[in-house]
C-alpha positions in Angstrom: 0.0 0.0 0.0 1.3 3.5 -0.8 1.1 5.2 2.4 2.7 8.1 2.1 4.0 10.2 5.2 3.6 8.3 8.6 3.8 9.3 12.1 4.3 6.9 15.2 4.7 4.3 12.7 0.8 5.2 11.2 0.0 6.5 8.0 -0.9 9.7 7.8 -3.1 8.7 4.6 -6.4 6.7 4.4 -6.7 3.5 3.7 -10.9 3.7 4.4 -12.9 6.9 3.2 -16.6 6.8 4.0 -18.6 9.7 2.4 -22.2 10.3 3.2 -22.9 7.3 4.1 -26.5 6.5 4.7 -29.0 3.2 5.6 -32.4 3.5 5.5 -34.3 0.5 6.2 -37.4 0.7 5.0 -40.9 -0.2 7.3 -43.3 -2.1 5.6 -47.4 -2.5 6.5 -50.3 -4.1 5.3 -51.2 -6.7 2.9 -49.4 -6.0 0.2 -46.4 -4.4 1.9 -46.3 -0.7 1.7 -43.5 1.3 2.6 -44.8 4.3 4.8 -41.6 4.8 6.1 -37.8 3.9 6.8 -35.8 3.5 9.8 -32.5 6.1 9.5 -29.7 3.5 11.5 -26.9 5.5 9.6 -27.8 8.8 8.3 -25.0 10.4 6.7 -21.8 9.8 8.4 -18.5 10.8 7.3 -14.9 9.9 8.4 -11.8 8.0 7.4 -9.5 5.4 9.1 -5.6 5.8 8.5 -3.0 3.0 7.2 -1.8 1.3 11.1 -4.6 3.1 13.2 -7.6 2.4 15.5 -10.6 4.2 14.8 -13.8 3.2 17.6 -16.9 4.0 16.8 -18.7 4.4 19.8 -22.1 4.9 21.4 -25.5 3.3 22.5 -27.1 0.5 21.5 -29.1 0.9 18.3 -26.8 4.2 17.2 -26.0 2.7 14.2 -22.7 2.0 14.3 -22.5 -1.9 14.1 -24.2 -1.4 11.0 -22.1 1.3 9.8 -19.4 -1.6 9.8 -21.6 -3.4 7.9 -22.0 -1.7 5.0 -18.3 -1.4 5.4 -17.9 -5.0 4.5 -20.8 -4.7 1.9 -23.4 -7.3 4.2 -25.6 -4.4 3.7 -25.5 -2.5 0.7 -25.8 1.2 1.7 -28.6 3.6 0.7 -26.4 6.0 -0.8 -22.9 7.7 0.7 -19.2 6.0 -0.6 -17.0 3.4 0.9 -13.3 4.3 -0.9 -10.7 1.9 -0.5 -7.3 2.3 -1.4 -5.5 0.0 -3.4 -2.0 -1.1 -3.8 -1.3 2.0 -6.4 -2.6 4.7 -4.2 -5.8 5.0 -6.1 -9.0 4.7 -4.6 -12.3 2.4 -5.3 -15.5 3.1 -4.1 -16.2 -0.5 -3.0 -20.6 0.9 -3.2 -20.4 0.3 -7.1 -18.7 -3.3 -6.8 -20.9 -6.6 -8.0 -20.1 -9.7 -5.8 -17.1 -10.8 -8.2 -15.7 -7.7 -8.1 -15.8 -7.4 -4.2 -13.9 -11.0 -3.8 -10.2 -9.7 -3.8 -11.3 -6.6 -1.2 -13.1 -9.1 1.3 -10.0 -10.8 1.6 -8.0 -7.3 2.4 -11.0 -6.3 4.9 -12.6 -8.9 7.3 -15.0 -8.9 10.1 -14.6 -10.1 13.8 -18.0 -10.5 15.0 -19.5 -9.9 18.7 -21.1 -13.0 19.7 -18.4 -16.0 19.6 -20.8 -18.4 20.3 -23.1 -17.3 17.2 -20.1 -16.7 15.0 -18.5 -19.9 14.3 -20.7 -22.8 12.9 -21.1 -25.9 14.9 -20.8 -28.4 12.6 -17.7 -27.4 11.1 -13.9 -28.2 13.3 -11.6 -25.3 13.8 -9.2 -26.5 11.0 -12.8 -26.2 9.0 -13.5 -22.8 10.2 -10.3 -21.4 9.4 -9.5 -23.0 6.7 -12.7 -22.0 5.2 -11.3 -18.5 3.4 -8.1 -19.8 2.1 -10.3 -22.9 0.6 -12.7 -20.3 -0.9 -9.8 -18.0 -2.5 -7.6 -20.4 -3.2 -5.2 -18.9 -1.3 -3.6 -22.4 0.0 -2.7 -25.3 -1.6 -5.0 -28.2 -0.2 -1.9 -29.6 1.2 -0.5 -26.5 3.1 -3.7 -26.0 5.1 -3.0 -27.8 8.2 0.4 -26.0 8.5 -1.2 -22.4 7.6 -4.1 -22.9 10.2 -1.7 -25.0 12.7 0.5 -21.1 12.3 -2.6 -19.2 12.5 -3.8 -21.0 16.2 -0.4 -20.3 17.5 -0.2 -16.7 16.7 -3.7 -16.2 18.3 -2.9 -18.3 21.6 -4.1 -21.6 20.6 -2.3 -25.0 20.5 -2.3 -26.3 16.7 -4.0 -29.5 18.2 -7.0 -28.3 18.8 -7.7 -27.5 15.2 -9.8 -31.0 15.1 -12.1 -30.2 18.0 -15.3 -28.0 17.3 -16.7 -25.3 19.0 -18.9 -26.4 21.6 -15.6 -27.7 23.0 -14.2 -23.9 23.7 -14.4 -21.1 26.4 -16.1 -17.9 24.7 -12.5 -16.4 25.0 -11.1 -19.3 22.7 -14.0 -18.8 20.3 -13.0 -15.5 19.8 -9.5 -16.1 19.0 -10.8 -18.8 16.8 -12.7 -16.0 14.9 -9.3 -13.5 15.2 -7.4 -16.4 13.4 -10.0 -16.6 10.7 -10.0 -12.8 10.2 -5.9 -13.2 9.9 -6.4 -15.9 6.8 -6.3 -13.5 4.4 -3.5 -11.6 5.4 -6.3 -8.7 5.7 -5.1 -5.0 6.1 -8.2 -3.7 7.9 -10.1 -5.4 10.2 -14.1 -4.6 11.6 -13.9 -5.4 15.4 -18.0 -5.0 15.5 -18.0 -5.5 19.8 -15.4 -7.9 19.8 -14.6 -8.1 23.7 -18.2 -7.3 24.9 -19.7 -10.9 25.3 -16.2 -11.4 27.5 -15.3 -11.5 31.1 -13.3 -8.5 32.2 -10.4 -10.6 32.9 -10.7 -12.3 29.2 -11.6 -9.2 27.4 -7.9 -7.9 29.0 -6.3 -10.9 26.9 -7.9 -10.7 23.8 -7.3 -6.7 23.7 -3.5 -7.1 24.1 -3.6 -10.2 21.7 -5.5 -7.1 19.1 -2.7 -5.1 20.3 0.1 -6.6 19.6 -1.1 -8.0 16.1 -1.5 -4.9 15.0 1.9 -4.6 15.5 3.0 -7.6 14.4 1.1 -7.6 11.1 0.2 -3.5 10.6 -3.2 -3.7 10.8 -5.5 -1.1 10.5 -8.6 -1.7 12.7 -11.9 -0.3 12.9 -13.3 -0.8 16.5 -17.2 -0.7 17.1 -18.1 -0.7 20.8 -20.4 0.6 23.4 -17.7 0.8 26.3 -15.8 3.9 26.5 -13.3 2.6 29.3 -12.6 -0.5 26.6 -12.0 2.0 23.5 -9.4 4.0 25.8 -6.9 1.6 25.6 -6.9 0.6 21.7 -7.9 3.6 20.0 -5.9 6.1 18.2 -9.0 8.2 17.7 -12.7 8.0 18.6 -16.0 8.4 16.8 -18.8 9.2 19.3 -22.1 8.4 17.4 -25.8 8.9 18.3 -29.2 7.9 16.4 -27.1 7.2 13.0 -24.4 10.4 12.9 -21.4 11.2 14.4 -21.6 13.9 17.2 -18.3 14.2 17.9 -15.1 13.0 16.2 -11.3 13.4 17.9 -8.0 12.0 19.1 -8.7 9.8 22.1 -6.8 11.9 24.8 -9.0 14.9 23.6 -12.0 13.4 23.2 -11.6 12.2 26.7 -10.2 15.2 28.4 -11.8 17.8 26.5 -15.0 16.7 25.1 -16.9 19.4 23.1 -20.5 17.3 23.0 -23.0 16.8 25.6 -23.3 13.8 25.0 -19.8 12.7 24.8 -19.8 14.3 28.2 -22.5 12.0 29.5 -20.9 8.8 28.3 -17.6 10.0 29.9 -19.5 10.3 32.9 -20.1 6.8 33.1 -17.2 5.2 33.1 -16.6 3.0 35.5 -13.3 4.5 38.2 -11.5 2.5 39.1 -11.8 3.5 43.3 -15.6 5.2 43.0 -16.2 7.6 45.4 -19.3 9.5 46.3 -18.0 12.0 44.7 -18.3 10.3 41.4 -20.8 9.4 41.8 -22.7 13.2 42.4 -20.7 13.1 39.0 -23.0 11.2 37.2 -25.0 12.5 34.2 -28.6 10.6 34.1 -29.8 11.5 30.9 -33.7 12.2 30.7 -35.9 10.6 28.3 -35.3 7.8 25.4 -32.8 7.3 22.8 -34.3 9.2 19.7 -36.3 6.7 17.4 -34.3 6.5 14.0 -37.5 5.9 12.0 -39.1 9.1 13.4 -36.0 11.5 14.8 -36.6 15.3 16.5 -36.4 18.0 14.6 -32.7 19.6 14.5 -30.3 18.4 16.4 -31.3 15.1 17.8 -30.1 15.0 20.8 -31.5 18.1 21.9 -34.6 16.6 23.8 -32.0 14.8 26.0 -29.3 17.6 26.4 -29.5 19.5 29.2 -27.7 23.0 27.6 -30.0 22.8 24.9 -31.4 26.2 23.5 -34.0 27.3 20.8 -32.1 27.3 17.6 -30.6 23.1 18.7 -34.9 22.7 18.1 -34.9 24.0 14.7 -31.7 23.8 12.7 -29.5 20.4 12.2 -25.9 21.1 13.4 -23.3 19.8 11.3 -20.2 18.0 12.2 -17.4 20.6 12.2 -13.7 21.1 12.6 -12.5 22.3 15.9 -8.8 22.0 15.8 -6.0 19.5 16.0 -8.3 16.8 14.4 -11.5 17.6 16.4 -14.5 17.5 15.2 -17.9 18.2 16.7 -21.5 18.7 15.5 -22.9 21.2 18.0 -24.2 24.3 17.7 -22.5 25.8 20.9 -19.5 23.7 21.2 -17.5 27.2 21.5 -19.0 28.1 24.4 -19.9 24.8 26.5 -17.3 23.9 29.4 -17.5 19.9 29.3 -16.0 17.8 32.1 -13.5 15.0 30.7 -12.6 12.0 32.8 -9.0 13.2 33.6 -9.8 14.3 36.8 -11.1 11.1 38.0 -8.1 9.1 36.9 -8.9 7.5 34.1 -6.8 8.9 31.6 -3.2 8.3 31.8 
């Protein structure tokens, strides 16, 4: 990949653009099936993931953002709005306008590593199956390199290359999940979709597997794009961190600035609730309860739509849609009065470094 200038060891170019992105599933009624509507899970959201870096998209449940990696890897095909990919020559293809033939050689560059290990990995097939599976399908391997490739593979995530015979009932969720890293690694991919990765995990496992993502990102420069709902998780693995709420991004920035200095309301609340590590009551007065319900996507508030939730909301966050905006040094915010809001981060408490 042509990556141009880099800085820590990360490219300073993208390897993912994603342009107005937008998926609008559409609600159907009656006999024959009317649309009379369509629920907006990503409404046009735009950001980009660098050659070697960690990009989290974060927020609540039913923001949008797993699906947002799912258009990413084409299981949905978007509404409208761009995916650009860039190739080994530096040019860029907008992986939207792809048939399935013409998608094969990029699903072996990007791969997905799904939430629920247990769901993920299919029953009836062994390990050696399961991870085999891509190579077999691109004919990557030769038939008889494919114990020695997967036998690699299960060492490099943690495994023994023994256990390649057994299926998955026979596993800990923890081993499931490195069984599902060592099939996202078949391909020699260069960005991987971590779509809540760790979140069906004890703490104590969900410590493993991150450093296991950590270091084979290192290992084998992987670019990854990191979809979660836990803010004290994304801290540790993210370069920088996309907060996102009813389908768009709010608030877009380095992770040390996003969690010392956040510039949206709502980034503020979610700060607010991570978990310190010696609670005090203190803290806890700290707390931000939001009032009232997550937006519904099929039928969102007018302007900004957060604004029946946030507590410094004013007349003109009713009426007019703010859009995301550059702050400085790579932050990016879509509030009307970002200028003027004094957030509180998490630094005081601790939790950043």
């Amino acid at each position: 990949m042509a990556d141009g200038s880099t800085q820590n060891g990360k490219s300073q170019t993208p390897l993912l653009e994603v342009q107005n992105l937008k998926m609008h599933f559409p609600i159907k009624r009656g006999v024959f099936q009317h649309v009379v509507g369509h629920v907006k899970a990503v409404d046009d959201v735009n950001f980009h993931v660098n050659g070697g870096e960690t990009l989290s998209l974060v927020g609540e449940s039913g923001c949008g953002k797993t699906t947002t990696g799912r258009c990413i890897m084409r299981i949905y095909s978007p509404t409208s709005g761009s995916v650009h990919y860039r190739q080994p020559d530096g040019n860029m293809v907008d992986l939207t306008t792809l048939n399935r033939d013409e998608l094969r050689p990029y699903r072996q560059k990007i791969r997905m590593v799904f939430q629920d290990p247990f769901a993920s990995l299919n029953p009836r097939m062994s390990v050696l199956e399961v991870i085999s599976d891509p190579l077999r399908v691109n004919n990557l391997v030769p038939n008889s390199e494919l114990q020695d490739r997967v036998a690699l593979l299960l060492r490099r995530v943690g495994l023994r290359p023994e256990y390649m015979r057994r299926y998955p009932h026979a596993f800990s969720g923890g081993e499931r999940q490195r069984i599902g890293i060592a099939r996202a690694l078949a391909t020699n991919p260069e960005l991987i979709v971590l779509d809540e990765a760790v979140s069906a995990l004890d703490v104590s496992v969900r410590a493993q597997i991150l450093n296991l993502l950590k270091d084979l990102q290192e290992e084998f420069h992987l670019t990854y794009l990191f979809v979660a709902h836990d803010l004290s998780v994304v801290e540790h693995v993210s370069d920088r961190v996309a907060v996102m709420y009813v389908g768009k991004i709010v608030e877009l920035a380095p992770t040390v600035e996003l969690y010392t200095r956040p510039k949206h309301p709502y980034t503020e609340a979610l700060l607010s609730a991570v978990p310190k590590p010696d609670p005090t009551l203190r803290s806890r007065k700290n707390r931000i309860a939001l009032q009232g319900e997550v937006a519904d996507p099929s039928d969102p508030p007018s302007g900004c739509y957060f604004h029946p939730r946030c507590p410094y909301a004013k007349d003109r966050c009713r009426t007019e849609t703010p859009a995301l905006r550059e702050m400085g040094n790579g932050h990016q915010v879509a509030c009307h009065f970002a200028e003027e809001l004094e957030l509180r981060g998490v630094v005081a408490e601790g939790v950043v470094s």
